[in-house]
DSSP file (Angstrom, degrees, kcal/mol; ACC not computed):
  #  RESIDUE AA STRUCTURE BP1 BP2  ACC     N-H-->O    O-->H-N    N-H-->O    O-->H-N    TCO  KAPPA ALPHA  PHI   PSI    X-CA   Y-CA   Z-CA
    1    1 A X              0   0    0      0, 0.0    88,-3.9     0, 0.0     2,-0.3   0.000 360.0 360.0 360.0 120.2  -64.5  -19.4   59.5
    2    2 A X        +     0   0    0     86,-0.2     3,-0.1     1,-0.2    85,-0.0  -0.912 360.0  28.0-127.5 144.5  -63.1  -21.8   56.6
    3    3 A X        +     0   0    0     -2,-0.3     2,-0.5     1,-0.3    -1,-0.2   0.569  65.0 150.8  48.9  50.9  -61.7  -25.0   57.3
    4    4 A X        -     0   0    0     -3,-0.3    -1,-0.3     1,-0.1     3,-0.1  -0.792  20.4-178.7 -88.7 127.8  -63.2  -26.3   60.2
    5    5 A X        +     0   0    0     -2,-0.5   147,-3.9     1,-0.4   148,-0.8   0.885  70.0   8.4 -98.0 -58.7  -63.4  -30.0   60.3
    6    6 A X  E     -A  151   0A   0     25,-0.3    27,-6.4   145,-0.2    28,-0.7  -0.994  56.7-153.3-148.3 173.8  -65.2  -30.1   63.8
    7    7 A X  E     -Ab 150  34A   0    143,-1.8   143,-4.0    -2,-0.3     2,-0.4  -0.979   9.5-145.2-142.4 137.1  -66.7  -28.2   66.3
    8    8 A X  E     -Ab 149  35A   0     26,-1.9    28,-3.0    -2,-0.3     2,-0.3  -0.814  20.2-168.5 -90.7 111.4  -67.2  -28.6   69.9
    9    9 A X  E     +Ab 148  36A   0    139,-0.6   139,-1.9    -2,-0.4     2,-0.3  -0.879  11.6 167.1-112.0 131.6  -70.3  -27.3   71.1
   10   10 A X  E     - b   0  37A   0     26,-1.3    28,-0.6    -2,-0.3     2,-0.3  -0.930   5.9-178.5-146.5 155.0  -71.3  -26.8   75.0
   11   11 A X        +     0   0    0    135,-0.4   126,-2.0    -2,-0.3    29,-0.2  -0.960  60.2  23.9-157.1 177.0  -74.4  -24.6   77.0
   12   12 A X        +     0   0    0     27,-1.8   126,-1.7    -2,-0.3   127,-0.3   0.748  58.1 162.9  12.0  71.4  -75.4  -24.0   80.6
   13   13 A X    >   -     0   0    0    124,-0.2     3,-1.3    26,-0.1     7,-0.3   0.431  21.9-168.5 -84.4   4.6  -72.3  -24.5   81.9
   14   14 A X  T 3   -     0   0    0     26,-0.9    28,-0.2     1,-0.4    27,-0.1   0.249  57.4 -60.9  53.1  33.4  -73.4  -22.8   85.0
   15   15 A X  T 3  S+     0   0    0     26,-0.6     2,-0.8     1,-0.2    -1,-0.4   0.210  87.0 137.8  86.8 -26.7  -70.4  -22.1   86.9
   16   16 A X    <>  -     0   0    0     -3,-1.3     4,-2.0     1,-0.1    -1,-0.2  -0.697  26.7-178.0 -81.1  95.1  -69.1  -25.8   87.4
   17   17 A X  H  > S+     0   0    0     -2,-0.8     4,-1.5     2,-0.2     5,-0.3   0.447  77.3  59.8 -66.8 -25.8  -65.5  -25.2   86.8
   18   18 A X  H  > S+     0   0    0      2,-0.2     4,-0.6     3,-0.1    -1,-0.2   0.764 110.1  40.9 -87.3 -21.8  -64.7  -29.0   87.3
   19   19 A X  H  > S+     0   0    0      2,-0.2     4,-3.0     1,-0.2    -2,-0.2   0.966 109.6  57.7 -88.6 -47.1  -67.1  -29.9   84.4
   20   20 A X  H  X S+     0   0    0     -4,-2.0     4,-1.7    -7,-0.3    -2,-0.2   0.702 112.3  47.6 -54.7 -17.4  -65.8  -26.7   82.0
   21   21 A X  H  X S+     0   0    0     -4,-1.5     4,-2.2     3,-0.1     5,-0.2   0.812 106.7  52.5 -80.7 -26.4  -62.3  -28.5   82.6
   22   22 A X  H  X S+     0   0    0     -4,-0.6     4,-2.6    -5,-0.3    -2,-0.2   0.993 114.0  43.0 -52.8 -57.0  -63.7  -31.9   81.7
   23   23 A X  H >X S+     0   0    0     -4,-3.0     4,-2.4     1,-0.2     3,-0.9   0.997 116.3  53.3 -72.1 -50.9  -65.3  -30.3   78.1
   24   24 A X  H 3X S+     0   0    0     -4,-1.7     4,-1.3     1,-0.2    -1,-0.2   0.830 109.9  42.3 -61.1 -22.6  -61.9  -28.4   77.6
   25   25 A X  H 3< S+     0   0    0     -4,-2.2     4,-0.5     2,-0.2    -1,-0.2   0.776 111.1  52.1 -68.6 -40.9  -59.8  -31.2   77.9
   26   26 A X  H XX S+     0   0    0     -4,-2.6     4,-2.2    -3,-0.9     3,-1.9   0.939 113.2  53.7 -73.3 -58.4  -62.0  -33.7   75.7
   27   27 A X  H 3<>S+     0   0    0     -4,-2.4     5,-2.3     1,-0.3     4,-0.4   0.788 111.4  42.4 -51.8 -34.5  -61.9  -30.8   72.9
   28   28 A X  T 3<5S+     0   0    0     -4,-1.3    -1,-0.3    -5,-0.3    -2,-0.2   0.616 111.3  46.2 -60.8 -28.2  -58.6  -30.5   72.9
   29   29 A X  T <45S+     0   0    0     -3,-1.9    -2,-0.2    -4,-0.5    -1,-0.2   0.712 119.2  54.3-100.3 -21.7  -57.4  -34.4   73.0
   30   30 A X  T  <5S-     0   0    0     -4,-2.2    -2,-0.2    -5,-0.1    -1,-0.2   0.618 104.6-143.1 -66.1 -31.4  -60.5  -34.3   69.9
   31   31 A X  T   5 +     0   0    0     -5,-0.4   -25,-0.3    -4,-0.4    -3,-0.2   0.744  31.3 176.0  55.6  36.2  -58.6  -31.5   68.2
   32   32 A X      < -     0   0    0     -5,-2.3   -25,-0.2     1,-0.1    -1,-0.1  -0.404  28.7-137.1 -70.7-175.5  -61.7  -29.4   67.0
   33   33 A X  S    S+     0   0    0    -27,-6.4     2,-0.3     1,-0.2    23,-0.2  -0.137  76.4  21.0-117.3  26.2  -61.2  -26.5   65.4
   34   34 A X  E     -b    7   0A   0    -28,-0.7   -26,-1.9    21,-0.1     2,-0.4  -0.667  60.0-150.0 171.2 132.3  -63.5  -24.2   66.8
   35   35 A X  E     -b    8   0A   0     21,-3.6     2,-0.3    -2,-0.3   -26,-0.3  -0.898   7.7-170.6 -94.3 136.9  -65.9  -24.1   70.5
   36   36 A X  E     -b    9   0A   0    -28,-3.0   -26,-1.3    -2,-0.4     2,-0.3  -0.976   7.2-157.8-120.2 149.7  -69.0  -22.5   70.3
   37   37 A X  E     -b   10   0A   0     21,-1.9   -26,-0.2    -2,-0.3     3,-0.1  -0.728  12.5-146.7 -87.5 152.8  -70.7  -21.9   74.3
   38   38 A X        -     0   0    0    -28,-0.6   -26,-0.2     1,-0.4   -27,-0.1  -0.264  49.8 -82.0-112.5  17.2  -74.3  -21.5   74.0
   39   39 A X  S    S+     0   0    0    -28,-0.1   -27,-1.8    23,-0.1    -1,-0.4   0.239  91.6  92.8 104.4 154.0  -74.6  -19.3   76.7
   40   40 A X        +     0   0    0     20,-0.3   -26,-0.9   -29,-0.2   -25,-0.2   0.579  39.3 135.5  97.4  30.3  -74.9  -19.8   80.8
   41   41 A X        -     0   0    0      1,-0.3     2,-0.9   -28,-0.1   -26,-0.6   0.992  41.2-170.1 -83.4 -32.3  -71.6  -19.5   81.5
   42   42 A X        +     0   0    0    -28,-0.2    24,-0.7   -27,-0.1    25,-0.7  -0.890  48.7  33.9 116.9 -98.6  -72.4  -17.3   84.5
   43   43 A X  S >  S-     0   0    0     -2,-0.9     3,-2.1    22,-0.2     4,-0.3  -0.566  77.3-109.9-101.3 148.3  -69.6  -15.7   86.0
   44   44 A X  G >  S+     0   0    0      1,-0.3     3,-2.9    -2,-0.2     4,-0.1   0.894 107.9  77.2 -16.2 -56.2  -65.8  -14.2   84.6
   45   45 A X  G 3   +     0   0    0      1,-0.3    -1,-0.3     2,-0.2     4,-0.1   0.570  69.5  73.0 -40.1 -27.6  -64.2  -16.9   86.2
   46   46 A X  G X  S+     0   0    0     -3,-2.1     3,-3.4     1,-0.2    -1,-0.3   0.921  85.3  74.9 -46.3 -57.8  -65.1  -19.5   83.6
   47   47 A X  T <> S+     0   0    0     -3,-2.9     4,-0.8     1,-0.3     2,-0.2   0.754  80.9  68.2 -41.3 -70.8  -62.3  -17.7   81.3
   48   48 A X  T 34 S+     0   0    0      2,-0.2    -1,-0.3    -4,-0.1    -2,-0.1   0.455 109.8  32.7 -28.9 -18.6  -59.8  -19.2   83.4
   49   49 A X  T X4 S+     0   0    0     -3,-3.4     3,-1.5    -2,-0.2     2,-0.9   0.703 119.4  52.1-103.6 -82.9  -60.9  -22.8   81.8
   50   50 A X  T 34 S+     0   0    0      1,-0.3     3,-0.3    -4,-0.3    -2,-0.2  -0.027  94.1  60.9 -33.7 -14.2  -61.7  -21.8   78.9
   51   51 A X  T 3< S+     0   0    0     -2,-0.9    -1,-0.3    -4,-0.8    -3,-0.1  -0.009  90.8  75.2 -63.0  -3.1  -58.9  -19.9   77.7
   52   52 A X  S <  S+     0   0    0     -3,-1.5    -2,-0.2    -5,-0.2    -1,-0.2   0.155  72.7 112.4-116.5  21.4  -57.0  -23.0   78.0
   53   53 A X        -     0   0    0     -3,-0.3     4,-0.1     2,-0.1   -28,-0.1  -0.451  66.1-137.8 -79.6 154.2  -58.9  -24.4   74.6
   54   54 A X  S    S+     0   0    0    -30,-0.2     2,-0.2    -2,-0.1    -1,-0.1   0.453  78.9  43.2 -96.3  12.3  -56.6  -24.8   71.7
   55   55 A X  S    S-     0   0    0      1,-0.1     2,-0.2   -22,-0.0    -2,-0.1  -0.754  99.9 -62.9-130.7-166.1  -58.7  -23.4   69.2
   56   56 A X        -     0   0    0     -2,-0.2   -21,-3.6   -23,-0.2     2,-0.2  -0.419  42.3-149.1 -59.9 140.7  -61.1  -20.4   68.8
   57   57 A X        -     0   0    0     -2,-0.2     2,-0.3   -23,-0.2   -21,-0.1  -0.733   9.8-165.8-111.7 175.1  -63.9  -20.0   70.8
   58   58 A X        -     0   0    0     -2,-0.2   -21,-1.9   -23,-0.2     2,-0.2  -0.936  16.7-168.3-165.3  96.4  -67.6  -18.2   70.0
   59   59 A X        -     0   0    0     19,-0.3     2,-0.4    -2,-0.3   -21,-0.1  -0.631  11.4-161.8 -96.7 164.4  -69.8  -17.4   72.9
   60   60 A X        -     0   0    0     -2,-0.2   -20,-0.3    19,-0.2    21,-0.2  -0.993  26.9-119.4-126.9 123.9  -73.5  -16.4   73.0
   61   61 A X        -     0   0    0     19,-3.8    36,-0.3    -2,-0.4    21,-0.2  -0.303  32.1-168.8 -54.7 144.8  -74.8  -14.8   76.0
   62   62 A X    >   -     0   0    0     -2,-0.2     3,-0.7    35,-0.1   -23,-0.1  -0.519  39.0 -77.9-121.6-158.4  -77.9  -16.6   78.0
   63   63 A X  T 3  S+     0   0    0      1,-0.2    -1,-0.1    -2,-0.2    -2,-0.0   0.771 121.4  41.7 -74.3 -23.9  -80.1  -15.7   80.5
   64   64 A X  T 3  S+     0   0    0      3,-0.0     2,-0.5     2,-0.0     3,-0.2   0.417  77.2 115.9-104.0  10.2  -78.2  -16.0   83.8
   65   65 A X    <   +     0   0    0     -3,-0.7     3,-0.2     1,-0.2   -22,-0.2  -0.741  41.9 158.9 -55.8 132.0  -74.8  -14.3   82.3
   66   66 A X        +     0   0    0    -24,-0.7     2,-1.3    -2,-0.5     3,-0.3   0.241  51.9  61.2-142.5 -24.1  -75.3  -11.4   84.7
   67   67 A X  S  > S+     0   0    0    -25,-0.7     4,-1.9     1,-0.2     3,-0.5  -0.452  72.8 163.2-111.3  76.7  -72.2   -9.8   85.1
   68   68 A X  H  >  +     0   0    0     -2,-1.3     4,-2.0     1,-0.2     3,-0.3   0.935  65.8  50.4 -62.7 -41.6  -72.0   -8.9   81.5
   69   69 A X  H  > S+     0   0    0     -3,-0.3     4,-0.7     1,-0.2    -1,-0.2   0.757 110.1  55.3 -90.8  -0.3  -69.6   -6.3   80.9
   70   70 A X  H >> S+     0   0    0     -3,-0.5     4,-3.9     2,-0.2     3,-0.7   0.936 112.4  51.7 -64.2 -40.2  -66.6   -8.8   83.3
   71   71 A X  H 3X S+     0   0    0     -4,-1.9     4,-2.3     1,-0.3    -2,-0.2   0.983 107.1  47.0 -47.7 -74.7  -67.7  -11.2   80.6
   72   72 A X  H 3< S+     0   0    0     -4,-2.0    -1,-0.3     1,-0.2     5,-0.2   0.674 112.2  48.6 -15.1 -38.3  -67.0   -8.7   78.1
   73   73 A X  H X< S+     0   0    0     -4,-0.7     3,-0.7    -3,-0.7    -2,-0.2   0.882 115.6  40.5 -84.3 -43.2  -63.8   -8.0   79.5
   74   74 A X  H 3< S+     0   0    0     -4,-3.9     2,-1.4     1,-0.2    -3,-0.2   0.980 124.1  41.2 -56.8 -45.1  -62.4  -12.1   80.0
   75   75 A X  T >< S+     0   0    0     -4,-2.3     3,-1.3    -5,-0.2     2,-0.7  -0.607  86.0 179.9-149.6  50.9  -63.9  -13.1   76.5
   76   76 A X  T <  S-     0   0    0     -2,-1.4    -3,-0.1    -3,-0.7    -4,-0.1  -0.552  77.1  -4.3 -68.1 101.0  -62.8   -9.6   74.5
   77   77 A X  T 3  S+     0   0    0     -2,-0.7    -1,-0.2    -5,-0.2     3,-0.1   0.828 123.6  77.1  85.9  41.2  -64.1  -10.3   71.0
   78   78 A X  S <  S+     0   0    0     -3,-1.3   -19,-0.3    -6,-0.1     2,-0.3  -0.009  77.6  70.7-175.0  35.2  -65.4  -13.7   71.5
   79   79 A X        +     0   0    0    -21,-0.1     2,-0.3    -7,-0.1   -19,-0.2  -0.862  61.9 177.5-142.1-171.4  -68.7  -13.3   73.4
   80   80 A X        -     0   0    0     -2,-0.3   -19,-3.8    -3,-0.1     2,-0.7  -0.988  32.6-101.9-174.9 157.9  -71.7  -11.8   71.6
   81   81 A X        -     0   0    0     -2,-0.3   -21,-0.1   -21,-0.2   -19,-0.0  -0.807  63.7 -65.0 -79.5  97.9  -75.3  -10.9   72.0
   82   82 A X  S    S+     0   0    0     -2,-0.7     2,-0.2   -21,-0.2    14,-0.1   0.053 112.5  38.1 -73.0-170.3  -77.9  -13.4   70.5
   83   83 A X  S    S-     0   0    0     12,-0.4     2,-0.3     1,-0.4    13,-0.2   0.769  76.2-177.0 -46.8 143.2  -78.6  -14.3   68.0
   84   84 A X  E     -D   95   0B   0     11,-1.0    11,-1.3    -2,-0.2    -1,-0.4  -0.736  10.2-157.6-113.5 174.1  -75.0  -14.3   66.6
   85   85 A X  E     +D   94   0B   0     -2,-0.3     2,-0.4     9,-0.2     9,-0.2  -0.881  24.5 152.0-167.5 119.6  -74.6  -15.2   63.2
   86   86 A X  E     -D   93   0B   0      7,-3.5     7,-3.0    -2,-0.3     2,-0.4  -0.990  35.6-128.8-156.1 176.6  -71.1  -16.7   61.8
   87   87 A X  E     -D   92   0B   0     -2,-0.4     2,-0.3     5,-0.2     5,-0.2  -0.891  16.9-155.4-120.2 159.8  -70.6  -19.2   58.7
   88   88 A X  E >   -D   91   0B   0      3,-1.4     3,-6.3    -2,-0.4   -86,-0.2  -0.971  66.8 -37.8-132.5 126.6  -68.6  -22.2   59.2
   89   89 A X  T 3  S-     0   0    0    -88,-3.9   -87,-0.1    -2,-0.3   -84,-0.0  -0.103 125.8 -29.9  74.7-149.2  -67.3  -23.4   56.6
   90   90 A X  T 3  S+     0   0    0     -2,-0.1     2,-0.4    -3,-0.1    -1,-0.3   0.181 118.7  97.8-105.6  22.7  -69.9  -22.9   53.8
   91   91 A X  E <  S-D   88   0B   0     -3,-6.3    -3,-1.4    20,-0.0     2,-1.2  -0.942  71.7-133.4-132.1 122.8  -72.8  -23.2   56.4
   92   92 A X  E     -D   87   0B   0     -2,-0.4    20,-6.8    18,-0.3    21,-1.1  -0.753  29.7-163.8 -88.6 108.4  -74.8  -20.0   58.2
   93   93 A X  E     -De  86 113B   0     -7,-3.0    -7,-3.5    -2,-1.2     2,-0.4  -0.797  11.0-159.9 -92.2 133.8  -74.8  -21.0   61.7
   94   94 A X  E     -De  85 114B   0     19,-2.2    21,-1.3    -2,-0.3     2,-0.5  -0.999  12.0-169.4-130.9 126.1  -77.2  -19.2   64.1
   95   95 A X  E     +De  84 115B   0    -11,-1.3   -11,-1.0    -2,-0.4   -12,-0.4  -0.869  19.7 144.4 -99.7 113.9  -76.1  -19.6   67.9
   96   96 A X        -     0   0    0     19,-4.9    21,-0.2    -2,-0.5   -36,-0.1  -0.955  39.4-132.9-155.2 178.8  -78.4  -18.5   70.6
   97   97 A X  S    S+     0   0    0     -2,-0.3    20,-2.3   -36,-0.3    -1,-0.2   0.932  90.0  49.9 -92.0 -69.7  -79.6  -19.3   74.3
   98   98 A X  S    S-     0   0    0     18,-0.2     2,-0.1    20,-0.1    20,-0.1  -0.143  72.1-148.7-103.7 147.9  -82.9  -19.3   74.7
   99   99 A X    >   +     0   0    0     18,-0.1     3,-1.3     2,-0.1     2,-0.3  -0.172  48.5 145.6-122.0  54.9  -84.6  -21.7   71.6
  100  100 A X  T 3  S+     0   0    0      1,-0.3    -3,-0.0    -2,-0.1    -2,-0.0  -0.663  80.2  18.8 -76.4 153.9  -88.1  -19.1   71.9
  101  101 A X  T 3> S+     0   0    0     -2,-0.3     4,-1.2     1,-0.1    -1,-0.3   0.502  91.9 131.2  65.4   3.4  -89.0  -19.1   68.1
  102  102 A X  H <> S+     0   0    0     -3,-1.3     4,-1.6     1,-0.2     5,-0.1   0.814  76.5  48.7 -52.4 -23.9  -86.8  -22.6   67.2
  103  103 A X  H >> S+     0   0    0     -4,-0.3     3,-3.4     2,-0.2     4,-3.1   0.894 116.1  40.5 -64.8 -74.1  -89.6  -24.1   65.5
  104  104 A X  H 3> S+     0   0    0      1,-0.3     4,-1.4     2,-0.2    -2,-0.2   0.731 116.8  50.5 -60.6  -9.8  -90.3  -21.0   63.4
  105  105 A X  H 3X S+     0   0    0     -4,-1.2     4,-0.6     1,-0.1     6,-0.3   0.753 107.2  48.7 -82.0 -14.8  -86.8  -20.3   62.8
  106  106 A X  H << S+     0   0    0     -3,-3.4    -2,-0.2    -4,-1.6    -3,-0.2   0.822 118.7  44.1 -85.6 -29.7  -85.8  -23.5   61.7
  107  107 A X  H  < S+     0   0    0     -4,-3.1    -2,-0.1     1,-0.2    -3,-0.1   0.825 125.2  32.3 -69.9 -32.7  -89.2  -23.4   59.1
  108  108 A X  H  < S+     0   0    0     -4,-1.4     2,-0.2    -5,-0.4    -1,-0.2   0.400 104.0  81.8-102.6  -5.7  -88.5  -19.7   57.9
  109  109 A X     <  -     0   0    0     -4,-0.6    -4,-0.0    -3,-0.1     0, 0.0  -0.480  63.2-141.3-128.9 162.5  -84.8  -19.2   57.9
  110  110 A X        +     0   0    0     -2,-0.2     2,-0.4     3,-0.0   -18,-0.3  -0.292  59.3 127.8-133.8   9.7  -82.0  -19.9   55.6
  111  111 A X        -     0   0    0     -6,-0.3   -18,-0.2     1,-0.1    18,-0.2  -0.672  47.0-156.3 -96.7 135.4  -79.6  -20.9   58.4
  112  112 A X  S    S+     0   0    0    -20,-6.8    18,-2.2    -2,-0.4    17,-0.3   0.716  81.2  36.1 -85.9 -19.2  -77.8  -24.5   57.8
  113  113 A X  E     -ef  93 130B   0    -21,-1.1   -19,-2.2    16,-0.3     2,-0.3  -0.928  64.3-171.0-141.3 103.9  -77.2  -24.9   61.4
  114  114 A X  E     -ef  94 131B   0     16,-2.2    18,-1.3    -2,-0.2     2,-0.3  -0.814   6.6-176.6 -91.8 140.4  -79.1  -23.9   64.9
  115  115 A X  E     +e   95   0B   0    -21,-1.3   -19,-4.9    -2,-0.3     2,-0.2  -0.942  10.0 165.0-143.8 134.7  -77.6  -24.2   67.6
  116  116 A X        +     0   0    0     -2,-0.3    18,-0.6   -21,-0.3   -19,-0.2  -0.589   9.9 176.1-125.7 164.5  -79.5  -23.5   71.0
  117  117 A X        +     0   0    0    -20,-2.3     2,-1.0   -21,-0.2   -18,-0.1  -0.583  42.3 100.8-147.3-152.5  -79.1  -24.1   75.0
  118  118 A X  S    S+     0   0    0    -79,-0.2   -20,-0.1    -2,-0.2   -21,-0.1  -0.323  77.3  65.0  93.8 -58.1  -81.2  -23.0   78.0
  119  119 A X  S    S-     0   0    0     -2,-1.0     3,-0.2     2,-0.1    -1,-0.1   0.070  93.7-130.3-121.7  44.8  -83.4  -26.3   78.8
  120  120 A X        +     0   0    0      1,-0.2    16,-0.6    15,-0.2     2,-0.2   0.469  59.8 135.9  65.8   3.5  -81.0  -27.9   79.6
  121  121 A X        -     0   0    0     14,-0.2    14,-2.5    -4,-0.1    -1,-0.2  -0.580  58.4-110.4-102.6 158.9  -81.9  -30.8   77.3
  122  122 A X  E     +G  134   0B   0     -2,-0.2    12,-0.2    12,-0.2     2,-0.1  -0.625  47.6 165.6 -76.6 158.9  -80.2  -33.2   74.7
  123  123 A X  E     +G  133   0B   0     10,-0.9    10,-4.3     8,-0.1     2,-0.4  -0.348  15.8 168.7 167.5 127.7  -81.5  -32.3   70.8
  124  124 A X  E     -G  132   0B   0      8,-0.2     2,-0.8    -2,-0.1     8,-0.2  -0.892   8.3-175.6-137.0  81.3  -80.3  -33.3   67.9
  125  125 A X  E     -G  131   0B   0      6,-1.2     6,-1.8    -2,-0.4     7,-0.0  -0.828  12.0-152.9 -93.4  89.2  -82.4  -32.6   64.6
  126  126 A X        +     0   0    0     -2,-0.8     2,-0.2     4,-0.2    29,-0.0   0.169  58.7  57.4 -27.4 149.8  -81.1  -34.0   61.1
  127  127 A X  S    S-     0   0    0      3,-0.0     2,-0.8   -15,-0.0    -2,-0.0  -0.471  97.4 -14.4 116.9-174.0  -82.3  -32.0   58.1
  128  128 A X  S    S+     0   0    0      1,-0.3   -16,-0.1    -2,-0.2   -15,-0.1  -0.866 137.1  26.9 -92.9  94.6  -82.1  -28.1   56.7
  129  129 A X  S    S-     0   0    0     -2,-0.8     2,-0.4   -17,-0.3    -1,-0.3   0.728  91.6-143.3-108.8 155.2  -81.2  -26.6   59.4
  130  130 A X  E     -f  113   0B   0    -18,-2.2   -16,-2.2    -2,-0.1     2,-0.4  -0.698  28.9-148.3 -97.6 117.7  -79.3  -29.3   61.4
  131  131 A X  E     -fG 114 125B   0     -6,-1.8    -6,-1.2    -2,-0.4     2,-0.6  -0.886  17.9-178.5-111.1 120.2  -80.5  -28.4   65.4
  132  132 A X  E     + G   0 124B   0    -18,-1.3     2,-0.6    -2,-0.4    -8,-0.2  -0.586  24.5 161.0-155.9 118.4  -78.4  -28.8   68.2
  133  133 A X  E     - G   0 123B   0    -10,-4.3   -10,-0.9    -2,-0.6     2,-0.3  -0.734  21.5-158.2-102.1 131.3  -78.7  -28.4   71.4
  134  134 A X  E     - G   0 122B   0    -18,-0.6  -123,-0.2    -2,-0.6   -12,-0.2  -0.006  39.2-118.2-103.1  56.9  -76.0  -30.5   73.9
  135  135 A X        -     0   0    0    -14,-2.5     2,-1.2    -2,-0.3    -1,-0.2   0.244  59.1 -30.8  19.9-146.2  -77.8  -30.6   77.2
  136  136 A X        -     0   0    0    -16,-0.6    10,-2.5     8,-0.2  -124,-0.2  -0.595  49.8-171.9 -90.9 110.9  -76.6  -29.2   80.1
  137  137 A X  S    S+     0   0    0   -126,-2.0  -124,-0.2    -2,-1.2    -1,-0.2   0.998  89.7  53.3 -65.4 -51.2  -72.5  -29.1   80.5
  138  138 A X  S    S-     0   0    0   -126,-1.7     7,-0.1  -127,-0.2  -125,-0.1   0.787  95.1-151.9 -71.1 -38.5  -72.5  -27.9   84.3
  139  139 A X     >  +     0   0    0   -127,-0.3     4,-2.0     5,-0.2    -1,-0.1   0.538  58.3 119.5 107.9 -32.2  -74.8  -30.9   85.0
  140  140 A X  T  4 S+     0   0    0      2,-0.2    -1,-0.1     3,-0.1     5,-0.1   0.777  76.9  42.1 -87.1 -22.4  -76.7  -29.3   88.1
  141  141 A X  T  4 S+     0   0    0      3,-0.1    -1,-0.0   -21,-0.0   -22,-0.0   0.884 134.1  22.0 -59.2 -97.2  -80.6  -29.5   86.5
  142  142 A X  T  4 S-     0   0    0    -22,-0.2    -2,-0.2     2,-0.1     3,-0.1   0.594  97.6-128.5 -56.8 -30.3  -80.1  -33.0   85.0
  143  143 A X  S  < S+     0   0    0     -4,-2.0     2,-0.4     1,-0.2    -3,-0.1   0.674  75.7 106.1  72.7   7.1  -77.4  -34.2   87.0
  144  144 A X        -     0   0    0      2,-0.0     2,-0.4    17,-0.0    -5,-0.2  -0.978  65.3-134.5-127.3 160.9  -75.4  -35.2   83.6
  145  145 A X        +     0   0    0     -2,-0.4    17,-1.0    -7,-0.1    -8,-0.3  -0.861  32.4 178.5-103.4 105.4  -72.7  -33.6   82.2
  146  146 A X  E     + C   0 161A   0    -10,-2.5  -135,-0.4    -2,-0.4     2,-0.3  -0.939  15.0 154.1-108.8 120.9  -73.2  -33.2   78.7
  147  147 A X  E     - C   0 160A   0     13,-2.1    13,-2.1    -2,-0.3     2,-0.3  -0.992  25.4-138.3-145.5 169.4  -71.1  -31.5   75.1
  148  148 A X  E     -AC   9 159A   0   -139,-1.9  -139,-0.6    -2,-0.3     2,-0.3  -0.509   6.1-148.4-104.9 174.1  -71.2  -32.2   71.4
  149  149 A X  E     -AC   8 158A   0      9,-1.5     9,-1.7    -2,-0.3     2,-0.3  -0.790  16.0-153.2-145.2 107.3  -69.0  -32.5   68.7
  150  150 A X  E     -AC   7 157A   0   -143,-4.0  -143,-1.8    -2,-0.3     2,-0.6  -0.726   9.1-143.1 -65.9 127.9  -70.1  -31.6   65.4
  151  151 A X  E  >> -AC   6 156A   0      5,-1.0     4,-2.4    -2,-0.3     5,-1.7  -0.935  14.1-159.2 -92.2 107.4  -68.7  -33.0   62.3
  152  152 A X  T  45S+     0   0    0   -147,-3.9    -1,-0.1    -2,-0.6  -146,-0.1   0.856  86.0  45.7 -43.4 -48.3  -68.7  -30.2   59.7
  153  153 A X  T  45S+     0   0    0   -148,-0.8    -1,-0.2     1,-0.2  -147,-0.1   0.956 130.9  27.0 -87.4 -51.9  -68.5  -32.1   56.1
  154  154 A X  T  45S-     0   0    0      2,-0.1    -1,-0.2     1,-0.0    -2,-0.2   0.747  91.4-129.5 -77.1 -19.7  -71.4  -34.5   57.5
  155  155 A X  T  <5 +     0   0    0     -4,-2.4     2,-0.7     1,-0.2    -3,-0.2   0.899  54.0 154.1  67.8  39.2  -73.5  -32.9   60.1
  156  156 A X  E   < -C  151   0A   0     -5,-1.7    -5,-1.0   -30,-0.0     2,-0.6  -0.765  26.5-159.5 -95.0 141.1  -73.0  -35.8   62.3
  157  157 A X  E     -C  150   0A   0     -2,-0.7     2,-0.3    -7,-0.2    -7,-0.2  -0.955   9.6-159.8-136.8 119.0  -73.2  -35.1   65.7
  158  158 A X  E     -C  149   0A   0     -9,-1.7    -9,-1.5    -2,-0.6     2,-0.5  -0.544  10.7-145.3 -95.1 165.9  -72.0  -36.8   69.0
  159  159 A X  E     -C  148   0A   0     -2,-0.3     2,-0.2   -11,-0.2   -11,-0.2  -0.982  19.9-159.0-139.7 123.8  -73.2  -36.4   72.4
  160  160 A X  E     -C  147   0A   0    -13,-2.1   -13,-2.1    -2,-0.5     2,-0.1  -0.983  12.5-145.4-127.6  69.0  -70.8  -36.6   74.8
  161  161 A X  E      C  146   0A   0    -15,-0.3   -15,-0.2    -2,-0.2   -24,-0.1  -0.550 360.0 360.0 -44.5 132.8  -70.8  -37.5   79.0
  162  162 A X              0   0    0    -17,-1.0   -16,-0.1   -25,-0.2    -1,-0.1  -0.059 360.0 360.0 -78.6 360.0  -68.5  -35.7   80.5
């Protein structure tokens, strides 16, 4: 994917429909140029916000996606198994849910960019690879609503209340 300026980033959106219109709406009045979900979305139903992004999106499955192949069906060529793998830009981006192995992939790997979900925590690590997890979108663990916005050409990264 070439010429992406930023990118919107979201995880464990967990069903909370009110909160997935809250992150589409900020991405859109933001203008990135690319979502990626980091997996939780739960159920089909999500598509129905999420379709309403104006740019591409790039899902990962996580652990509680359970009705995979409706997912498959909403989010035809735009949900994946992890790890996925895309470049942005000039940068190999590695997407996934669950952040077992982060340490040793960020030590051992060649990837410019991690980007992880699952607990539901803020984390945001400068350096080769630039790590970033944007808490919890849905909100229902932490009881905030959390997404990021990546800035491609810097690696600057906001964190974002919903």
């Amino acid at each position: 994917m070439q010429d992406i300026r930023s990118v919107g980033i979201l995880s464990d959106s967990h069903d909370n429909m009110n909160a997935l219109n809250k992150a589409v709406t900020l991405f859109n009045s933001r203008g990135v140029d690319l979502v990626i979900h980091a997996g939780d979305l739960v159920a089909p139903f999500t598509a129905a916000e999420l379709k309403k992004l104006n740019c591409p999106l790039v899902i990962t499955f996580g652990n509680n996606d359970g009705e995979i192949i409706g997912l498959y069906k909403v989010f035809d060529r735009q949900i994946f198994m992890p790890p996925h793998e895309l470049m942005v830009n000039e940068k190999k981006v590695l997407i996934y849910h669950d952040p077992l192995f982060l340490n040793h992939l960020a030590s051992h790997s060649d990837y410019d960019v991690i980007i992880y979900g699952h607990l539901h925590v803020i984390d945001v690590r400068k350096g080769k690879p630039l790590i970033i997890s944007p808490g919890e979108c849905g909100g229902w663990l932490t009881g905030r609503q959390t997404v990021a916005i990546w800035t491609v050409a810097n690696d600057e990264v906001e964190i974002i209340d919903l």
